[in-house]
PDB file with one MODEL, atoms N, CA, C and O in Angstrom:
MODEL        1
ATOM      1  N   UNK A   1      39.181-111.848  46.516  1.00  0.00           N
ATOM      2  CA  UNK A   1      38.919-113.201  46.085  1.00  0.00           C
ATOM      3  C   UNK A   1      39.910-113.585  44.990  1.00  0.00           C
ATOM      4  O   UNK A   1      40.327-112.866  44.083  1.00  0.00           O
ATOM      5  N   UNK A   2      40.182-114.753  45.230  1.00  0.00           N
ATOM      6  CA  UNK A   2      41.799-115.427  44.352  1.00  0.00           C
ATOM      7  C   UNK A   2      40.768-115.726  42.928  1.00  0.00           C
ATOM      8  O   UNK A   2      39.705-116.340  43.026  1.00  0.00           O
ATOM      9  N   UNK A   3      41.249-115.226  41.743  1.00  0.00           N
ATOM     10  CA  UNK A   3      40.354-115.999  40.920  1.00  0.00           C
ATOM     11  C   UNK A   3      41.366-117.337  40.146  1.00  0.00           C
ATOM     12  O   UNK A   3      42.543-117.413  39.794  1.00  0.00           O
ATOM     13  N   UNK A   4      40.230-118.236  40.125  1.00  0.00           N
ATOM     14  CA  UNK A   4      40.575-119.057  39.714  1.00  0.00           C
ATOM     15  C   UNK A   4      41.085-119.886  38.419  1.00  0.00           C
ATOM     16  O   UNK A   4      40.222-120.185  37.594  1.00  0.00           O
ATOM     17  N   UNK A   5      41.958-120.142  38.264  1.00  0.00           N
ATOM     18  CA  UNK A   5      42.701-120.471  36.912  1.00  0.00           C
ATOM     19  C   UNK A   5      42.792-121.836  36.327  1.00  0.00           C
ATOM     20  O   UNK A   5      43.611-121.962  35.417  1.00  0.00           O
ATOM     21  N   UNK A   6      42.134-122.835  36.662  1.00  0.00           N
ATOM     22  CA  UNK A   6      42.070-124.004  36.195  1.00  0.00           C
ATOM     23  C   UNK A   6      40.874-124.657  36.494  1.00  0.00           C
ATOM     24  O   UNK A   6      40.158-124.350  37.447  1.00  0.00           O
ATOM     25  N   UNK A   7      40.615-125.673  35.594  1.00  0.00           N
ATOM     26  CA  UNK A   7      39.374-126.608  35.752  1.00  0.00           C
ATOM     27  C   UNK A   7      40.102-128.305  35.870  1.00  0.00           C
ATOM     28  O   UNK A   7      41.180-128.819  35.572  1.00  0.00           O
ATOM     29  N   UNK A   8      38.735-128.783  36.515  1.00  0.00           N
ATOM     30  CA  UNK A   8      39.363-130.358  36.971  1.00  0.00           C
ATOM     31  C   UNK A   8      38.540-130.730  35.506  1.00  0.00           C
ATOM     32  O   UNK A   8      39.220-131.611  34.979  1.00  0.00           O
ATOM     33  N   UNK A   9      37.851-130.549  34.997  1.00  0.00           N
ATOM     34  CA  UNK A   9      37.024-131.012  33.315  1.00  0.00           C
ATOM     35  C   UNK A   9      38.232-131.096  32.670  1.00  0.00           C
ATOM     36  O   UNK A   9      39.174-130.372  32.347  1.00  0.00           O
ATOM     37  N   UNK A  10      37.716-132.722  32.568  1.00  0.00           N
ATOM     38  CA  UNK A  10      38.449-133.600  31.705  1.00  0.00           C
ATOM     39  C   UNK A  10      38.899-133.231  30.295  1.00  0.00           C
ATOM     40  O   UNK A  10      40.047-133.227  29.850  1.00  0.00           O
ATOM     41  N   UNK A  11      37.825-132.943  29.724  1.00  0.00           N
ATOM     42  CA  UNK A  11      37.425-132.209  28.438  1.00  0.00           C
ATOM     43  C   UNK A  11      38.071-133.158  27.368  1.00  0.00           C
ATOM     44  O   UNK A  11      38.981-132.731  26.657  1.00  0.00           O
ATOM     45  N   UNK A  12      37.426-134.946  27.204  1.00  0.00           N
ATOM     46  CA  UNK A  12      37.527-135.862  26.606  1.00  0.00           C
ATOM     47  C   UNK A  12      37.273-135.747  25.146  1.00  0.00           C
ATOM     48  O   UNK A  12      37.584-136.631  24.347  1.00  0.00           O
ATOM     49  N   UNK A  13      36.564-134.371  24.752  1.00  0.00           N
ATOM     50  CA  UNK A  13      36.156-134.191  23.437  1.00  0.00           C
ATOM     51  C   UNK A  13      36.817-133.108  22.928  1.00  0.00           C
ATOM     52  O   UNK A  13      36.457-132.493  21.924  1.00  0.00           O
ATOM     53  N   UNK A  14      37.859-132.838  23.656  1.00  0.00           N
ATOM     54  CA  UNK A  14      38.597-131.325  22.565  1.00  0.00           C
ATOM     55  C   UNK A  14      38.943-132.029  20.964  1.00  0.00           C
ATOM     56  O   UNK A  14      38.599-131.435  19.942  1.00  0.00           O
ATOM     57  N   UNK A  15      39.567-133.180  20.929  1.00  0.00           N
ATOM     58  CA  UNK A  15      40.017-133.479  19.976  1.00  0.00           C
ATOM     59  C   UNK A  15      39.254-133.435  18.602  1.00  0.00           C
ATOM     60  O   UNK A  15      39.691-133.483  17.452  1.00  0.00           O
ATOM     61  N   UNK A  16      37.787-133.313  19.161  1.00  0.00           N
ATOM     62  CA  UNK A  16      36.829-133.044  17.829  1.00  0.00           C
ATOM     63  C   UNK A  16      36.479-131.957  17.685  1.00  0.00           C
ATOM     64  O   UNK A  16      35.631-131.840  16.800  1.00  0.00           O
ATOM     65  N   UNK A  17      36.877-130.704  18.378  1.00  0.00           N
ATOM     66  CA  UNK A  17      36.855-129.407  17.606  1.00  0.00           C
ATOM     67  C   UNK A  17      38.168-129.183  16.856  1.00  0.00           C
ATOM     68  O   UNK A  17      39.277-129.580  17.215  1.00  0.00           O
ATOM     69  N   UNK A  18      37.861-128.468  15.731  1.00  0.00           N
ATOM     70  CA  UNK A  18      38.785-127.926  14.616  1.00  0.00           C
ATOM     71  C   UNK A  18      39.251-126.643  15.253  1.00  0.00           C
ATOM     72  O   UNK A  18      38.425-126.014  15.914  1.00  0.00           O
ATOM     73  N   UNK A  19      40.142-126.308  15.164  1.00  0.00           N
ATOM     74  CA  UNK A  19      40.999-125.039  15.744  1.00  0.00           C
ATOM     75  C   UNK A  19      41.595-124.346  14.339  1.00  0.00           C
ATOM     76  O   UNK A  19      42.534-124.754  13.655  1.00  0.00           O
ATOM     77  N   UNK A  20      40.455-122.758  14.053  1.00  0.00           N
ATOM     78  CA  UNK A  20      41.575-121.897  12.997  1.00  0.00           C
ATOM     79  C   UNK A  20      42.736-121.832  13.115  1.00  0.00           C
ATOM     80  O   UNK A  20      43.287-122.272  14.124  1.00  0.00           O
ATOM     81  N   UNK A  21      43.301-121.355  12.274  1.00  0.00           N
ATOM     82  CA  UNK A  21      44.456-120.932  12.417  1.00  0.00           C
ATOM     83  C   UNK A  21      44.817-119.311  13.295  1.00  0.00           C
ATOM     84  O   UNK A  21      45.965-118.962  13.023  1.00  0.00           O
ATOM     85  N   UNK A  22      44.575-118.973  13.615  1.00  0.00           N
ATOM     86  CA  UNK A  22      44.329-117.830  14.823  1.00  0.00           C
ATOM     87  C   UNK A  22      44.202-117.978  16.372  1.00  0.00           C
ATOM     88  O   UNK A  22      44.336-117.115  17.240  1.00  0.00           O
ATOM     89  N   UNK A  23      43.887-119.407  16.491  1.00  0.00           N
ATOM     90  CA  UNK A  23      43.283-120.030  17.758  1.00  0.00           C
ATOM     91  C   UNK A  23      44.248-120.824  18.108  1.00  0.00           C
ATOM     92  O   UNK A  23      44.673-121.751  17.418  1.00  0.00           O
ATOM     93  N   UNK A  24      44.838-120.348  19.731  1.00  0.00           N
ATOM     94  CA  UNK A  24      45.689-121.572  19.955  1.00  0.00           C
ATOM     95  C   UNK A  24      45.477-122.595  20.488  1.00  0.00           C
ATOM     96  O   UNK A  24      45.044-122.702  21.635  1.00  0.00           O
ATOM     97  N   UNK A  25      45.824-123.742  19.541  1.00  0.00           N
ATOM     98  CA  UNK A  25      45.866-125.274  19.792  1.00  0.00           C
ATOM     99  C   UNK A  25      46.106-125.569  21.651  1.00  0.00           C
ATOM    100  O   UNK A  25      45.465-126.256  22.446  1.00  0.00           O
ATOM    101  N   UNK A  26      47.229-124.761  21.803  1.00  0.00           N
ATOM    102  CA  UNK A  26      47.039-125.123  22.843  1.00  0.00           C
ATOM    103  C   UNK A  26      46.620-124.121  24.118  1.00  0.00           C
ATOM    104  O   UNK A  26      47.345-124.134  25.112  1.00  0.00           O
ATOM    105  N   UNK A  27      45.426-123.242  24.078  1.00  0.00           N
ATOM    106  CA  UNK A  27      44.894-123.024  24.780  1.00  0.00           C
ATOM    107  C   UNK A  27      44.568-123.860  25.948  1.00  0.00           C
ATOM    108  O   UNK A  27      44.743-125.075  25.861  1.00  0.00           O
ATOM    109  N   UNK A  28      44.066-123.284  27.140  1.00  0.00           N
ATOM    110  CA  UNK A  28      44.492-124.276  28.267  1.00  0.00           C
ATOM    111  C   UNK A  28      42.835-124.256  28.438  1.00  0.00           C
ATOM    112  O   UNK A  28      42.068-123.457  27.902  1.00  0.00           O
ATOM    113  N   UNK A  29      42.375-125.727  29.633  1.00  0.00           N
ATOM    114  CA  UNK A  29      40.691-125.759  29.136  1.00  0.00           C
ATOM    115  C   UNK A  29      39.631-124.746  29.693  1.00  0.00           C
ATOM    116  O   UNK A  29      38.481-124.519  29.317  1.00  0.00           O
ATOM    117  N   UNK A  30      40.341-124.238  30.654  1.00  0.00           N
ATOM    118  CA  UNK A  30      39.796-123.046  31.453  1.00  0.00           C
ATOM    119  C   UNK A  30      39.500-121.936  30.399  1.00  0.00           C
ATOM    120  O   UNK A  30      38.414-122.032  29.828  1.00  0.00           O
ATOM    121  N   UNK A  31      40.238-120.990  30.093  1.00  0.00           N
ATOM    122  CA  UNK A  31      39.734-120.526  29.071  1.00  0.00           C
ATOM    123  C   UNK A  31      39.307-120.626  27.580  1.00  0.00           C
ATOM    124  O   UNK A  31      39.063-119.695  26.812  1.00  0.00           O
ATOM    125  N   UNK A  32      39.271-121.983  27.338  1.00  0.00           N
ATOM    126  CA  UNK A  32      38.329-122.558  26.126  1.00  0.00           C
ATOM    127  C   UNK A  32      36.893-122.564  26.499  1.00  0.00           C
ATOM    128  O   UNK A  32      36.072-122.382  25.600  1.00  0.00           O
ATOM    129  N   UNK A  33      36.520-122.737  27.631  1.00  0.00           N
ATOM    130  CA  UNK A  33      35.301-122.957  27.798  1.00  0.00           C
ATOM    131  C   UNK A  33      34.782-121.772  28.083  1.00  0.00           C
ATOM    132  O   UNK A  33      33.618-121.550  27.749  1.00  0.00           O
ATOM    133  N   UNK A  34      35.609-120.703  28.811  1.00  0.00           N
ATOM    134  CA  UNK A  34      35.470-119.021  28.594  1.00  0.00           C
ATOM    135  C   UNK A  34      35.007-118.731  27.624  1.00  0.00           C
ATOM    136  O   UNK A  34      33.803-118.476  27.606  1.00  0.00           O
ATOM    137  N   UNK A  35      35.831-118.654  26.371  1.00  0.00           N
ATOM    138  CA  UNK A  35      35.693-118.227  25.481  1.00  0.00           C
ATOM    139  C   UNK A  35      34.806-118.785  24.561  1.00  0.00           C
ATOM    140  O   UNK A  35      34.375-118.018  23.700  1.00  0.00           O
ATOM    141  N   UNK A  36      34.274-120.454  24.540  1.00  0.00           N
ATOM    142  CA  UNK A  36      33.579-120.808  23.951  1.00  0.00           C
ATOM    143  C   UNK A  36      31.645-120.526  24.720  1.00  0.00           C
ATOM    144  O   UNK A  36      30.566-120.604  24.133  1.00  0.00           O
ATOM    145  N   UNK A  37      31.908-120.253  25.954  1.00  0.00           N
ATOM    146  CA  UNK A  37      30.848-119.690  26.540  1.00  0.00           C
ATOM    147  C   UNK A  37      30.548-118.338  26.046  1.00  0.00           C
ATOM    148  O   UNK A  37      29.367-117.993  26.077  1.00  0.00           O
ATOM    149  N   UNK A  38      31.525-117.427  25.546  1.00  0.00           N
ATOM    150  CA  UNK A  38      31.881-115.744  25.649  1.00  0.00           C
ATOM    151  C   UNK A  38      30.736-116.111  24.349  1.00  0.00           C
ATOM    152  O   UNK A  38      29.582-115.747  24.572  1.00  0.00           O
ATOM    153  N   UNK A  39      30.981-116.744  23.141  1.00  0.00           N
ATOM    154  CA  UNK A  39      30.854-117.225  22.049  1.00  0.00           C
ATOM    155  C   UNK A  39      29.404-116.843  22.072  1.00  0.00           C
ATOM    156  O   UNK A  39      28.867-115.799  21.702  1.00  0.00           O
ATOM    157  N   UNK A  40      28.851-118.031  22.643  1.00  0.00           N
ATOM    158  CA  UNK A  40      27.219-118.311  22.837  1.00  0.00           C
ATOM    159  C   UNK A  40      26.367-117.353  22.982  1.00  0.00           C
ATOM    160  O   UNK A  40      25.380-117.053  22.310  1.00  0.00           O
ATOM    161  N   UNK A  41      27.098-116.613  24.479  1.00  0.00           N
ATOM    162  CA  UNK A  41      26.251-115.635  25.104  1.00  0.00           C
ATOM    163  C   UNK A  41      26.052-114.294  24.172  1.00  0.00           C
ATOM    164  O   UNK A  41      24.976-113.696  24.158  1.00  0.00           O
ATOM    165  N   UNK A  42      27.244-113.856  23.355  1.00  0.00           N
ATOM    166  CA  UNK A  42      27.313-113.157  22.448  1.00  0.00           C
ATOM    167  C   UNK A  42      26.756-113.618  20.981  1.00  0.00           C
ATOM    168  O   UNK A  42      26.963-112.939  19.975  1.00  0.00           O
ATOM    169  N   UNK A  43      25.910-115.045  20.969  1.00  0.00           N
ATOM    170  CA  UNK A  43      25.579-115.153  19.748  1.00  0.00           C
ATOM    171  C   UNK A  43      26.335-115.234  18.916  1.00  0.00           C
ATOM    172  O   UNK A  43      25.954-115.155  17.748  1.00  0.00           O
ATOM    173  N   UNK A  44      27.996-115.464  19.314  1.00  0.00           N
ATOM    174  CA  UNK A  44      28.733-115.492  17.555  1.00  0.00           C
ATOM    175  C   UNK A  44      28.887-116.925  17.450  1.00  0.00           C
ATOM    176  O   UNK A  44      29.851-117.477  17.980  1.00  0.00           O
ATOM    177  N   UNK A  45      27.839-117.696  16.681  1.00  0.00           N
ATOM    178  CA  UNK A  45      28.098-118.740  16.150  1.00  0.00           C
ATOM    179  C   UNK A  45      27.389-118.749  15.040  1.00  0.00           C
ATOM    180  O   UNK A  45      26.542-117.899  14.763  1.00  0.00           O
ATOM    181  N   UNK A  46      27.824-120.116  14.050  1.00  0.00           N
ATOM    182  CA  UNK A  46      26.689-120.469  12.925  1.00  0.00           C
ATOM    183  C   UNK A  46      26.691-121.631  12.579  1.00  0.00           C
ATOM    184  O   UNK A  46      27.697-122.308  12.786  1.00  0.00           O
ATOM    185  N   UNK A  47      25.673-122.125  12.018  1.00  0.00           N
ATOM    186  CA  UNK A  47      26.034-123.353  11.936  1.00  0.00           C
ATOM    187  C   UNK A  47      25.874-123.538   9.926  1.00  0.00           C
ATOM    188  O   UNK A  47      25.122-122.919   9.174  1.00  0.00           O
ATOM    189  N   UNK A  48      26.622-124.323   9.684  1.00  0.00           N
ATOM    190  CA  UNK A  48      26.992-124.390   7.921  1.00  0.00           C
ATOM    191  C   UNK A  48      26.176-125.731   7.694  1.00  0.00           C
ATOM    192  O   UNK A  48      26.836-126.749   7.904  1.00  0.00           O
ATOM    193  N   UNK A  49      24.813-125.922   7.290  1.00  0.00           N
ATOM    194  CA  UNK A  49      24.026-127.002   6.930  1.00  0.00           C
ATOM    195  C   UNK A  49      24.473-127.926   6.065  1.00  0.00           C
ATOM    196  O   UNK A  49      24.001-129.060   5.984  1.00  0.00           O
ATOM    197  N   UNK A  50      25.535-127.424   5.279  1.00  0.00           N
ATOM    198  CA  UNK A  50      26.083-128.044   3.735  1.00  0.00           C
ATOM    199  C   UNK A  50      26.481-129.583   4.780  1.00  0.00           C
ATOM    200  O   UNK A  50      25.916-130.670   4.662  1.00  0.00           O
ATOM    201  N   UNK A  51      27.679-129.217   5.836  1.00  0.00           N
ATOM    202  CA  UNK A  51      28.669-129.402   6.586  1.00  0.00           C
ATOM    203  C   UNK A  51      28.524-129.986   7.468  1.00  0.00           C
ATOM    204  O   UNK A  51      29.348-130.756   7.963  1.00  0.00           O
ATOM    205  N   UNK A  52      27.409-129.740   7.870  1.00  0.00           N
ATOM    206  CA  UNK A  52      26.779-129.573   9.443  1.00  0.00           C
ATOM    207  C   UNK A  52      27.931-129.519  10.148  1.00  0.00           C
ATOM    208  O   UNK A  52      28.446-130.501  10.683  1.00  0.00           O
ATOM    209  N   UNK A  53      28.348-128.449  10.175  1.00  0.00           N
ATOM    210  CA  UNK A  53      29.732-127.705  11.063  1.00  0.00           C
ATOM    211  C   UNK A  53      28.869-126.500  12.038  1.00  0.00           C
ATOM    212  O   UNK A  53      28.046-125.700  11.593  1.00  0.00           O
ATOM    213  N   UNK A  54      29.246-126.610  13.257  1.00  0.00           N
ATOM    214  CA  UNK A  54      29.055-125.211  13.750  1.00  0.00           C
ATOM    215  C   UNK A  54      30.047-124.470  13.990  1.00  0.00           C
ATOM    216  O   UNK A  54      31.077-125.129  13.849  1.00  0.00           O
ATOM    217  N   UNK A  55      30.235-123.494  14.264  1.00  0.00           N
ATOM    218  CA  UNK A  55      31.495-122.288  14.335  1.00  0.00           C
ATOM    219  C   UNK A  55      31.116-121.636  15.192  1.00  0.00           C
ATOM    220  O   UNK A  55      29.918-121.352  15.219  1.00  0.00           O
ATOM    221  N   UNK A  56      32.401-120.942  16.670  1.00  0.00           N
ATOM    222  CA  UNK A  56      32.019-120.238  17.123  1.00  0.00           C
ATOM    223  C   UNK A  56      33.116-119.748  17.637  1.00  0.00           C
ATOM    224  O   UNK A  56      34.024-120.453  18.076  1.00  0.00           O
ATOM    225  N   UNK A  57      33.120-118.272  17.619  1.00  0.00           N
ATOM    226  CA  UNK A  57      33.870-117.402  17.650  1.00  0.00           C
ATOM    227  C   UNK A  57      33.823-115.834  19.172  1.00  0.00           C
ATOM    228  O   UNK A  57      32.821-115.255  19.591  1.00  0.00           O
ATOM    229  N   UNK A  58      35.075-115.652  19.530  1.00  0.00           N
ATOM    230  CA  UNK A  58      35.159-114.830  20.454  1.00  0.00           C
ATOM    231  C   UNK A  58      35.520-113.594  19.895  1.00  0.00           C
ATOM    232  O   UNK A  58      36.547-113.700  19.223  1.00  0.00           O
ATOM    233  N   UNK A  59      34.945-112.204  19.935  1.00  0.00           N
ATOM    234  CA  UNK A  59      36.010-111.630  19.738  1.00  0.00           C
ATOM    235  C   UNK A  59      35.626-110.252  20.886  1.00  0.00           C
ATOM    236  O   UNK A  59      34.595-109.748  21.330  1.00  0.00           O
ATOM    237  N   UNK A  60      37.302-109.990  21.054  1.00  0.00           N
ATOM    238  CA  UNK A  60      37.618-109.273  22.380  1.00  0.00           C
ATOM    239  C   UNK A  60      37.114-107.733  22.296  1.00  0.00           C
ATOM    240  O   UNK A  60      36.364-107.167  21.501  1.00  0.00           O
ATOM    241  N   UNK A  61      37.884-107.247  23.529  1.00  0.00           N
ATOM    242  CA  UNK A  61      37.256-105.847  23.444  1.00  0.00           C
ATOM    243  C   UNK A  61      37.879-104.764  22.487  1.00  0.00           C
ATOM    244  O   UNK A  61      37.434-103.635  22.281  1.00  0.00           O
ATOM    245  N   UNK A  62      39.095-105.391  21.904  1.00  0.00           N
ATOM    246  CA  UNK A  62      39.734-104.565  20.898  1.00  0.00           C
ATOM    247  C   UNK A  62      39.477-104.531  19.554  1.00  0.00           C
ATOM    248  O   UNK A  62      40.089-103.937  18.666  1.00  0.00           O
ATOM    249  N   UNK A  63      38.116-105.513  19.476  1.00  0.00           N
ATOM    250  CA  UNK A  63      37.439-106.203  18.772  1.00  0.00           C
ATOM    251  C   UNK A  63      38.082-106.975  17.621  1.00  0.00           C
ATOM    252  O   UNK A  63      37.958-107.021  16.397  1.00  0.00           O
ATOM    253  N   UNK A  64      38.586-107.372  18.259  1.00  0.00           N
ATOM    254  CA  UNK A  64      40.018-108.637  17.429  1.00  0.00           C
ATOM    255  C   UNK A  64      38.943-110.184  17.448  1.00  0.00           C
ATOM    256  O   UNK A  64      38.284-110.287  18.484  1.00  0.00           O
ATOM    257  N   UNK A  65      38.768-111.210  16.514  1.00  0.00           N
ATOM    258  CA  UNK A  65      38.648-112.165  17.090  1.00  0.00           C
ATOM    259  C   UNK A  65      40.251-113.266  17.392  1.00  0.00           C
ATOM    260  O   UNK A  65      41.219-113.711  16.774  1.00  0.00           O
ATOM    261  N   UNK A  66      39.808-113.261  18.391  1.00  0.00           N
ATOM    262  CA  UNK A  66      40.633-113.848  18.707  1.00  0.00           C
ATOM    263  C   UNK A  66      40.317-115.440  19.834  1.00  0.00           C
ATOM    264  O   UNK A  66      40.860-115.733  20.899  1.00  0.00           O
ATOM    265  N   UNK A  67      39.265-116.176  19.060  1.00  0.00           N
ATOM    266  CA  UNK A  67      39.309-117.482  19.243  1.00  0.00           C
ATOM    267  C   UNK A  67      38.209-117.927  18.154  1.00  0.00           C
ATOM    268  O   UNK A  67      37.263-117.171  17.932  1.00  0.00           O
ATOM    269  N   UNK A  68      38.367-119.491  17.289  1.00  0.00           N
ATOM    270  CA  UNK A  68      37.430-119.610  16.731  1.00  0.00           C
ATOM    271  C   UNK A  68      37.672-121.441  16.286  1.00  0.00           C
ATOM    272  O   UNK A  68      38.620-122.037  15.775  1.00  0.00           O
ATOM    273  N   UNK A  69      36.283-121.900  16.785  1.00  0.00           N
ATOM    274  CA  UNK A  69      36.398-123.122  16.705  1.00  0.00           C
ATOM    275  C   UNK A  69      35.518-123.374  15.789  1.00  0.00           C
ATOM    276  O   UNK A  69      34.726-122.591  15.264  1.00  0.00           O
ATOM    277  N   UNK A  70      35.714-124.808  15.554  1.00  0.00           N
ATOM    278  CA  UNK A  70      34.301-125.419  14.479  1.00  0.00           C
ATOM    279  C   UNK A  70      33.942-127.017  15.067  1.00  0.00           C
ATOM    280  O   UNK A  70      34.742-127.803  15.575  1.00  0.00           O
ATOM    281  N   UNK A  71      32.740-127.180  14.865  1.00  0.00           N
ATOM    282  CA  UNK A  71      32.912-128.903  15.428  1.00  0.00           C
ATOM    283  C   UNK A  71      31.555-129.493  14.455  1.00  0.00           C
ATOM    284  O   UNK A  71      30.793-128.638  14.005  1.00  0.00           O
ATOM    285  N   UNK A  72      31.369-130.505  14.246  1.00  0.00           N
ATOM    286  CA  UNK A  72      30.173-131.391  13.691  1.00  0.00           C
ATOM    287  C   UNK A  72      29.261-131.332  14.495  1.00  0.00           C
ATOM    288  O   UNK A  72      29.578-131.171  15.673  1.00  0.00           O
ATOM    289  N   UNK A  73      27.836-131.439  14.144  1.00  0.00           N
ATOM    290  CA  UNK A  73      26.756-131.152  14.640  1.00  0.00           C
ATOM    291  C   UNK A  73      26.948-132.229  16.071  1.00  0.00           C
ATOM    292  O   UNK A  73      26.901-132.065  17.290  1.00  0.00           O
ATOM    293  N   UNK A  74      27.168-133.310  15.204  1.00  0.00           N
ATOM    294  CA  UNK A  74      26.831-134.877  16.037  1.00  0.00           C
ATOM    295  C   UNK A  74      28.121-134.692  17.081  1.00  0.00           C
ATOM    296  O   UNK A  74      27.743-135.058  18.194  1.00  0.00           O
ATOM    297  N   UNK A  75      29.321-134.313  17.107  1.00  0.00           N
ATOM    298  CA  UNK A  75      29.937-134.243  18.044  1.00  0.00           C
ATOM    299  C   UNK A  75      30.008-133.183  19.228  1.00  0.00           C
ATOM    300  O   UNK A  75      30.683-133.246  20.256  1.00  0.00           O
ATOM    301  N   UNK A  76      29.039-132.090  18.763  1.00  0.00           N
ATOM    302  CA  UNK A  76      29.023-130.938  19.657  1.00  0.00           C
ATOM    303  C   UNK A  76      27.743-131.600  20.475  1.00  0.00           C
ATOM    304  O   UNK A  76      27.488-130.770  21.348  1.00  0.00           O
ATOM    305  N   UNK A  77      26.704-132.849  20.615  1.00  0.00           N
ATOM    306  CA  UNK A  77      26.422-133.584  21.367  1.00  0.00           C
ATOM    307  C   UNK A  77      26.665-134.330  21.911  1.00  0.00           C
ATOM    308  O   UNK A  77      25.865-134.830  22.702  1.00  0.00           O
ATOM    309  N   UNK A  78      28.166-134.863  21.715  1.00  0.00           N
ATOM    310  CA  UNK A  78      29.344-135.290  22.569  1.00  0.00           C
ATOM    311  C   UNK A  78      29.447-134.346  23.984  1.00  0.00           C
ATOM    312  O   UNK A  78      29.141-134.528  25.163  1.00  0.00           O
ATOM    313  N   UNK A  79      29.910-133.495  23.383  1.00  0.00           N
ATOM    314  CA  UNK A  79      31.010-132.428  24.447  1.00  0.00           C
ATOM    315  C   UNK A  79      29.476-131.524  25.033  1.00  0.00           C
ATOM    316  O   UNK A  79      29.896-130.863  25.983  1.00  0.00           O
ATOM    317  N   UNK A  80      28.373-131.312  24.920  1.00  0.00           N
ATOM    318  CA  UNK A  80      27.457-130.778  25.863  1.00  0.00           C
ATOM    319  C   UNK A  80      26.807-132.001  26.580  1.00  0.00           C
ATOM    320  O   UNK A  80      25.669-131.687  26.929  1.00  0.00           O
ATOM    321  N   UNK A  81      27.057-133.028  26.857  1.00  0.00           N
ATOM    322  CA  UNK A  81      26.688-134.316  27.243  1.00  0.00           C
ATOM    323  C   UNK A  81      27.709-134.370  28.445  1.00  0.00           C
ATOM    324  O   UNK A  81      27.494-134.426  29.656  1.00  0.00           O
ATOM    325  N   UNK A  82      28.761-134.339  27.806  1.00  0.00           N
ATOM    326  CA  UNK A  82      30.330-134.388  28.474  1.00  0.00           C
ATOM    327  C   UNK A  82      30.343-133.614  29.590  1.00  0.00           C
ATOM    328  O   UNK A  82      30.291-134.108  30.716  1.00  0.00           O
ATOM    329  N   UNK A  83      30.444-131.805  29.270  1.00  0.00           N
ATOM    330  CA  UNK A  83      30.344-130.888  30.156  1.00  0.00           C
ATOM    331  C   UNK A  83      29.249-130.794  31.412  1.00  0.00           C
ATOM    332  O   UNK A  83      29.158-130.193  32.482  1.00  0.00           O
ATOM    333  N   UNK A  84      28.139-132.171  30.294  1.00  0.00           N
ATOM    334  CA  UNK A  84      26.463-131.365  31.618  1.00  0.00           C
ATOM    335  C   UNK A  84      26.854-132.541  32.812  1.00  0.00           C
ATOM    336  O   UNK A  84      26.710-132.321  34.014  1.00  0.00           O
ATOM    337  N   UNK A  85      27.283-133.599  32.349  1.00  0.00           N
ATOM    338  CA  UNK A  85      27.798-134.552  33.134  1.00  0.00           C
ATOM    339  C   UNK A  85      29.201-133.971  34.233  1.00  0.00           C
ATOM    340  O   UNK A  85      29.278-134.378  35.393  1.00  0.00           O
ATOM    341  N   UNK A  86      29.909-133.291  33.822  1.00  0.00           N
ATOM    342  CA  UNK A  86      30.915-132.594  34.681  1.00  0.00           C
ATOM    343  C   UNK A  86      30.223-131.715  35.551  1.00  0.00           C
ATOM    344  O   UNK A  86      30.647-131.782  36.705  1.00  0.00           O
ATOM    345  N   UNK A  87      29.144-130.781  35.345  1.00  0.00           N
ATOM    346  CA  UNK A  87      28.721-129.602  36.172  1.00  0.00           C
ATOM    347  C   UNK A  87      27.735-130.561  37.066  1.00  0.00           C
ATOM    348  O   UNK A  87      27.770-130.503  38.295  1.00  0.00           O
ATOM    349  N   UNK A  88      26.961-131.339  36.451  1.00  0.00           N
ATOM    350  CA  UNK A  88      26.163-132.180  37.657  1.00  0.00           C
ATOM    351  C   UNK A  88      26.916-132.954  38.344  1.00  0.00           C
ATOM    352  O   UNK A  88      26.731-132.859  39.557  1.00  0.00           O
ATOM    353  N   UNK A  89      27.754-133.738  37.991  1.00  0.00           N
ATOM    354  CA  UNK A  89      28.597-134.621  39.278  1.00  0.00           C
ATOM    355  C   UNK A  89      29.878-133.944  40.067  1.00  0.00           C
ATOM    356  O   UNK A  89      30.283-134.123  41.215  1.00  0.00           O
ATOM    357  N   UNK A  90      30.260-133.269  39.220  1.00  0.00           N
ATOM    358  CA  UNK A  90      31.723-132.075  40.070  1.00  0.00           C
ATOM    359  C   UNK A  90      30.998-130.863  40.182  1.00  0.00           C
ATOM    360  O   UNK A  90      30.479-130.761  41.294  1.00  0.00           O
ATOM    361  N   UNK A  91      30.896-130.419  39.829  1.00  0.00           N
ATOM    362  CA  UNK A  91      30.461-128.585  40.078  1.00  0.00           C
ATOM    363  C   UNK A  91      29.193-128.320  40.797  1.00  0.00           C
ATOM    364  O   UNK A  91      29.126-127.407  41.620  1.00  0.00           O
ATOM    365  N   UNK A  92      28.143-129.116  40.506  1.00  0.00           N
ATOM    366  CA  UNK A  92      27.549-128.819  41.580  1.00  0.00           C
ATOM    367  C   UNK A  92      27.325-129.576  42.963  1.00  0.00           C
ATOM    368  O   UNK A  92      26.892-129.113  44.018  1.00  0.00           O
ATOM    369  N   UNK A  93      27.760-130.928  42.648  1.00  0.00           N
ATOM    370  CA  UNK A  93      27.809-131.206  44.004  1.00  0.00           C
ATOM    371  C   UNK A  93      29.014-130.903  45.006  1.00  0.00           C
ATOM    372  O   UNK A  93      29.153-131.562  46.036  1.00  0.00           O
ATOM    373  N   UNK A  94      29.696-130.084  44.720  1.00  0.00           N
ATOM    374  CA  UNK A  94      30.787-129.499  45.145  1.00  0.00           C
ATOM    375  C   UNK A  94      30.183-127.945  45.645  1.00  0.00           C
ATOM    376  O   UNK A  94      30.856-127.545  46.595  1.00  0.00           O
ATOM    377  N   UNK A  95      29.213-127.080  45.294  1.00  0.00           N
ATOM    378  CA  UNK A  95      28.916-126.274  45.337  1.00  0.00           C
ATOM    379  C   UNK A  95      27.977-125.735  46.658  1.00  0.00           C
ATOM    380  O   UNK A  95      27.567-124.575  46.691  1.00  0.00           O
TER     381      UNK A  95
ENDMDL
END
């Protein structure tokens, strides 16, 4: 099986995550959403109340992190709005 290397997700809201300095800007969206999934499932996030920033971070098997974003509370209900709207009208009715 060919695996697959790109997504048709628009991904209209990158511009409101903050990218460390460790993280490349220009990561491509396929594996942003990897890695920001890798994130979740592994529990490495937090969220900073001061800020209301959340943070979330990958780190590999060499145990490097090596991706780490941050976004505002109110805009990370942007981009899961965004994405649930992509998997219900492309991904799964494609499926």
């Amino acid at each position: 099986m060919e695996k697959k290397n790109k997504t048709n997700f628009q991904f209209n809201t990158r511009q409101k995550f903050i990218f460390n300095s460790q993280t490349d800007k220009d990561i491509n969206t396929l594996d942003f959403l990897r890695l920001f999934r890798n994130s979740i499932a592994h529990a490495n996030f937090s969220l900073d109340t001061t800020t209301e920033m959340w943070t979330f971070w990958n780190i590999n098997r060499s145990s490097v992190k090596n991706f780490e974003v941050s976004i505002k509370y109110s805009e990370l209900g942007l981009f899961t709005a965004e994405i649930g709207k992509y998997y219900l009208n492309d991904v799964r009715k494609n499926n």
